[in-house]
Backbone as JSON Lines, residues from 0, in Angstrom:
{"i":0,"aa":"X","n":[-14.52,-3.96,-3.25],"ca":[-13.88,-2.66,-3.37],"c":[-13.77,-2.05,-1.98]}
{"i":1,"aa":"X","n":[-12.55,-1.49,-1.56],"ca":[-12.37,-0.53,-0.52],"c":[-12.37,1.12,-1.05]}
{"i":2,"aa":"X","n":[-12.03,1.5,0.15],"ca":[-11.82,2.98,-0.17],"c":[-11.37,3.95,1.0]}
{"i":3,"aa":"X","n":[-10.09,4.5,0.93],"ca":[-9.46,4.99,2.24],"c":[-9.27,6.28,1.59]}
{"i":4,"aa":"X","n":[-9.3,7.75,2.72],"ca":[-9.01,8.95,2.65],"c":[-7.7,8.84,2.54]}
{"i":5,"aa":"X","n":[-6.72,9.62,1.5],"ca":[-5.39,10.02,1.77],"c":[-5.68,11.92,1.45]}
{"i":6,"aa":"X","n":[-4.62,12.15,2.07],"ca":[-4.1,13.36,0.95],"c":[-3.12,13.75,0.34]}
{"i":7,"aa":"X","n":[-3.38,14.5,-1.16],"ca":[-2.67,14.51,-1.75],"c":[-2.29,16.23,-2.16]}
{"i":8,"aa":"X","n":[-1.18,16.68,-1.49],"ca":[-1.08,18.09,-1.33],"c":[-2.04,19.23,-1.32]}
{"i":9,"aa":"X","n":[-2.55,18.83,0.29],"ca":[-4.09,19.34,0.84],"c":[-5.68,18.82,-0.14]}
{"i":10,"aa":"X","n":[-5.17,17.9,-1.3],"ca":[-6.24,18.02,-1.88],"c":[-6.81,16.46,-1.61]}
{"i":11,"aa":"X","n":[-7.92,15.81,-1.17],"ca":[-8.74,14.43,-0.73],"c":[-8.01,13.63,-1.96]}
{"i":12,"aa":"X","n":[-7.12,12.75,-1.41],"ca":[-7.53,11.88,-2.51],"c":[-8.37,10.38,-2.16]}
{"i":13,"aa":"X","n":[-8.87,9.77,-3.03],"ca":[-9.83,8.51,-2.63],"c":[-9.24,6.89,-3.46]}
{"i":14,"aa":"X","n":[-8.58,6.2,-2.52],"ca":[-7.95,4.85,-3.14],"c":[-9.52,3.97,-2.87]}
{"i":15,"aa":"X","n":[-9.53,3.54,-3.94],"ca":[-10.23,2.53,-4.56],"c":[-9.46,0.9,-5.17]}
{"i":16,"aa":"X","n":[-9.97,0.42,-4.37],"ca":[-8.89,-1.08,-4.54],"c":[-10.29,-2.33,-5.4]}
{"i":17,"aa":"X","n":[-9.28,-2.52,-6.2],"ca":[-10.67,-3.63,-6.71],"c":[-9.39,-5.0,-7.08]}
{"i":18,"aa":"X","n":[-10.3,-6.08,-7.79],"ca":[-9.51,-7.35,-7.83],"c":[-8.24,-7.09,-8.92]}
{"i":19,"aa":"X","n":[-8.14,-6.41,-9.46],"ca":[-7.09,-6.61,-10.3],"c":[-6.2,-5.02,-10.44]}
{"i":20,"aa":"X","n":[-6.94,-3.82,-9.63],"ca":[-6.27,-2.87,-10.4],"c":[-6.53,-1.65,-8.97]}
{"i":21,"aa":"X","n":[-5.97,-0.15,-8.94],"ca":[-6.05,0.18,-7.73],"c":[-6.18,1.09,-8.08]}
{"i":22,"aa":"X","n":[-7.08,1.86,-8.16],"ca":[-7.71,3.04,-9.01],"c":[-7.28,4.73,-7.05]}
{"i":23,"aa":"X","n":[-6.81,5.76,-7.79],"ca":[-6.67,6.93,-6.95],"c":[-6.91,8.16,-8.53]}
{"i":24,"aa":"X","n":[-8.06,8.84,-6.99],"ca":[-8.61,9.86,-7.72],"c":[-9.25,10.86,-6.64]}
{"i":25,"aa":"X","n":[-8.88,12.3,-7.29],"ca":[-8.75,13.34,-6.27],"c":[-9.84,14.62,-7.4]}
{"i":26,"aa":"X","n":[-10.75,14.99,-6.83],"ca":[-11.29,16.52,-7.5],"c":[-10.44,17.87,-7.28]}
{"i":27,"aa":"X","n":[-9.46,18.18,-8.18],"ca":[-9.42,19.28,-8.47],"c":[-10.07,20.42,-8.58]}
{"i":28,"aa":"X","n":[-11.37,20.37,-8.97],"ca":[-12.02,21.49,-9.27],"c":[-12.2,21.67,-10.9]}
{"i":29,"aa":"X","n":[-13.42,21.68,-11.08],"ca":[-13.72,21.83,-12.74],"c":[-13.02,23.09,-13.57]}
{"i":30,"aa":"X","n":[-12.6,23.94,-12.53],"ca":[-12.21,25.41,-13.05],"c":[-10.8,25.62,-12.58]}
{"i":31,"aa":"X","n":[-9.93,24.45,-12.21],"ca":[-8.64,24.75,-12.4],"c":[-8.17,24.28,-13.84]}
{"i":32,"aa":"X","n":[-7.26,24.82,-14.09],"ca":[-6.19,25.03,-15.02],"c":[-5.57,23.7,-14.53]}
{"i":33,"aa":"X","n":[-5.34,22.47,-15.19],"ca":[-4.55,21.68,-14.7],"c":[-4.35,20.42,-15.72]}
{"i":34,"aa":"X","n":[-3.03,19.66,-15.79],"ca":[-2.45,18.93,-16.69],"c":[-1.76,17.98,-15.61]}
{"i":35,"aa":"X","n":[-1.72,16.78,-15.97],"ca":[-1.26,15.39,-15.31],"c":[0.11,14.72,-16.24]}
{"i":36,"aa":"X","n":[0.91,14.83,-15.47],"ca":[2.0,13.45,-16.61],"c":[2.18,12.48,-15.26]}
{"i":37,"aa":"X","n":[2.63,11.11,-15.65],"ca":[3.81,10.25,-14.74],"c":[5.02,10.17,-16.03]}
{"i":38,"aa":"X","n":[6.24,10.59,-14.31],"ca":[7.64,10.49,-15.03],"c":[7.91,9.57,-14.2]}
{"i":39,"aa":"X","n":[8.74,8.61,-14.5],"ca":[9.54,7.32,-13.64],"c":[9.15,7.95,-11.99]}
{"i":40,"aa":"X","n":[7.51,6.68,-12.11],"ca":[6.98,6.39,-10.96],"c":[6.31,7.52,-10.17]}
{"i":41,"aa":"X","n":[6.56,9.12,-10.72],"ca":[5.97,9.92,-9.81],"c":[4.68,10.41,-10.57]}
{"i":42,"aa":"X","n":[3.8,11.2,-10.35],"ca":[2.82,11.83,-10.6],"c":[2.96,13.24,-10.33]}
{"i":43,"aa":"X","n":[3.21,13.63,-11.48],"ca":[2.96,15.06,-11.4],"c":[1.75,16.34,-12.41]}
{"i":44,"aa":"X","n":[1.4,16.61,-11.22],"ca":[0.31,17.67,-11.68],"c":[0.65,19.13,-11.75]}
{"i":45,"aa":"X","n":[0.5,19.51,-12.59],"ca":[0.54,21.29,-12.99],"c":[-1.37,21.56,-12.85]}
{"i":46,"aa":"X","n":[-1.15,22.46,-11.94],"ca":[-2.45,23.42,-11.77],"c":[-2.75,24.61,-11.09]}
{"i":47,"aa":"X","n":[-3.13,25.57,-11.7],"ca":[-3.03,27.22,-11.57],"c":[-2.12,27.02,-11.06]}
{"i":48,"aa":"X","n":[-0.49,26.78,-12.44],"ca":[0.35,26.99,-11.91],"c":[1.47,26.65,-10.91]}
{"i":49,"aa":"X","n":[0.97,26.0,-9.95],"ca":[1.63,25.17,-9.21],"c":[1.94,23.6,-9.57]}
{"i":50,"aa":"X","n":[3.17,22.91,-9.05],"ca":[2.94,21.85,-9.38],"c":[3.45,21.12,-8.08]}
{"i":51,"aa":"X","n":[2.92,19.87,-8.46],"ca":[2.45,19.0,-7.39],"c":[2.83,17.72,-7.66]}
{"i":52,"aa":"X","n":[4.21,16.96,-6.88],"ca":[4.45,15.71,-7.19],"c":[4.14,14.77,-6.08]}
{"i":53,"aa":"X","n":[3.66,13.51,-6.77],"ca":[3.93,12.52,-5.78],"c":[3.98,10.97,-5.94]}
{"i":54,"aa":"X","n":[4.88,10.38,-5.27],"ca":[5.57,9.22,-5.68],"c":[4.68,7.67,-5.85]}
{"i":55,"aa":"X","n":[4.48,7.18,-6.54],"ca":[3.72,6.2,-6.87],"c":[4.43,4.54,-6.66]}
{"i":56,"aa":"X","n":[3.69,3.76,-6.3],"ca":[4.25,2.27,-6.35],"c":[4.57,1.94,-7.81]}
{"i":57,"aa":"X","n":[5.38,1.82,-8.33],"ca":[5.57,1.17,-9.7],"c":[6.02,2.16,-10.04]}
{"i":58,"aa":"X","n":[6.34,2.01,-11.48],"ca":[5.98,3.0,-12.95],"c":[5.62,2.67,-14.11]}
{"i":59,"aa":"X","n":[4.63,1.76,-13.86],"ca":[3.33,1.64,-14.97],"c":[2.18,2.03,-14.76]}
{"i":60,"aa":"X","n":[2.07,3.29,-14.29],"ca":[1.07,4.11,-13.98],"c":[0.21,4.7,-15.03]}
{"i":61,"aa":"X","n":[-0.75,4.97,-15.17],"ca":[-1.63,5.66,-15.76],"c":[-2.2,6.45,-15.38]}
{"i":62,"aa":"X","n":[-2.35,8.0,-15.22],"ca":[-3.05,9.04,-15.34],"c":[-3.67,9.99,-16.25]}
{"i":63,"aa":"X","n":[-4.64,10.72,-15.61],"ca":[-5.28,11.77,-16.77],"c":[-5.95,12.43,-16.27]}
{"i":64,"aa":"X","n":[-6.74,13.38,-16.59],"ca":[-7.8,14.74,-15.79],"c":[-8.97,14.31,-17.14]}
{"i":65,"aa":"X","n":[-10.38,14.74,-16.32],"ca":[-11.83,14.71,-16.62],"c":[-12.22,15.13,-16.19]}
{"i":66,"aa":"X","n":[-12.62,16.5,-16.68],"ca":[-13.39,17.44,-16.04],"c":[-13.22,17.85,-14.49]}
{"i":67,"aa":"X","n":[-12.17,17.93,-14.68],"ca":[-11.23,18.53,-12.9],"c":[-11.2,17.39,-11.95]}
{"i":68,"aa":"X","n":[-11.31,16.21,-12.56],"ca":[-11.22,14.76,-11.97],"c":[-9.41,14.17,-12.13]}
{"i":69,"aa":"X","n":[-8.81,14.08,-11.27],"ca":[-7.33,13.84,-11.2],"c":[-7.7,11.8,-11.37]}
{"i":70,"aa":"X","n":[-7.33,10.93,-12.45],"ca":[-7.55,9.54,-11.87],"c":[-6.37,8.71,-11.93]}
{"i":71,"aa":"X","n":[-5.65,8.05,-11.07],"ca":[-4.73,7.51,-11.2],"c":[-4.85,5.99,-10.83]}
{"i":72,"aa":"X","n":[-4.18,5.03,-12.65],"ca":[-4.55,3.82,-12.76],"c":[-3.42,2.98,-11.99]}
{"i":73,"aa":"X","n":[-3.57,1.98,-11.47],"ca":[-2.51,1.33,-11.13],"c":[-2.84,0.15,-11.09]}
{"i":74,"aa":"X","n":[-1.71,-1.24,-11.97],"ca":[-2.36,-3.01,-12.14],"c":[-2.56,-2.63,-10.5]}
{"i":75,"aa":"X","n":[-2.52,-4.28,-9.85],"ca":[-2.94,-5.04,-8.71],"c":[-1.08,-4.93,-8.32]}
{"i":76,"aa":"X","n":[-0.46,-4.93,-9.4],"ca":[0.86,-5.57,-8.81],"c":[1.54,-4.26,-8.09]}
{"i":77,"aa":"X","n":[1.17,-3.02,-8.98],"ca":[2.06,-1.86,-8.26],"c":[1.49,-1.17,-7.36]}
{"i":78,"aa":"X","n":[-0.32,-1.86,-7.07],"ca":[-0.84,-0.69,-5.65],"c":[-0.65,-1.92,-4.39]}
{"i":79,"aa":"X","n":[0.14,-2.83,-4.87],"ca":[0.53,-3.48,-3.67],"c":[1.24,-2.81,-2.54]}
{"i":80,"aa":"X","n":[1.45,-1.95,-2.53],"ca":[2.72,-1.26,-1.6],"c":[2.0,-0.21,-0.51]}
């Protein structure tokens, strides 16, 4: 497993690369207001209100929020990029 700093509209995000799949995940904050979709390939987050897109390798993405935990799934084939 690796793990490189990006950011993701001022907020840390943390890529996690493993053998088959490429896991990105950013803390929001337990006490924002916030909801996750992917629409063809992007990631977009609504929180207090604002929203926040950003473009993903693929679009067989998987996202979701846990407890102000942003996690975004991706196979091996689409965090190739």
């Amino acid at each position: 497993m690796t793990s490189e700093q990006q950011l993701f509209d001022e907020t840390p995000l943390r890529r996690f690369e493993y053998d088959d799949s490429v896991v990105l995940a950013a803390d929001v904050g337990p006490d924002a207001d916030a909801s996750v979709d992917v629409v063809d390939g992007t990631v977009i987050v609504v929180a207090d209100g604002h929203q926040y897109e950003q473009e993903l390798p693929g679009d067989d993405a998987r996202a979701f929020m846990n407890h102000g935990v942003l996690t975004i799934e991706l196979s091996e084939r689409e965090g190739d990029n």
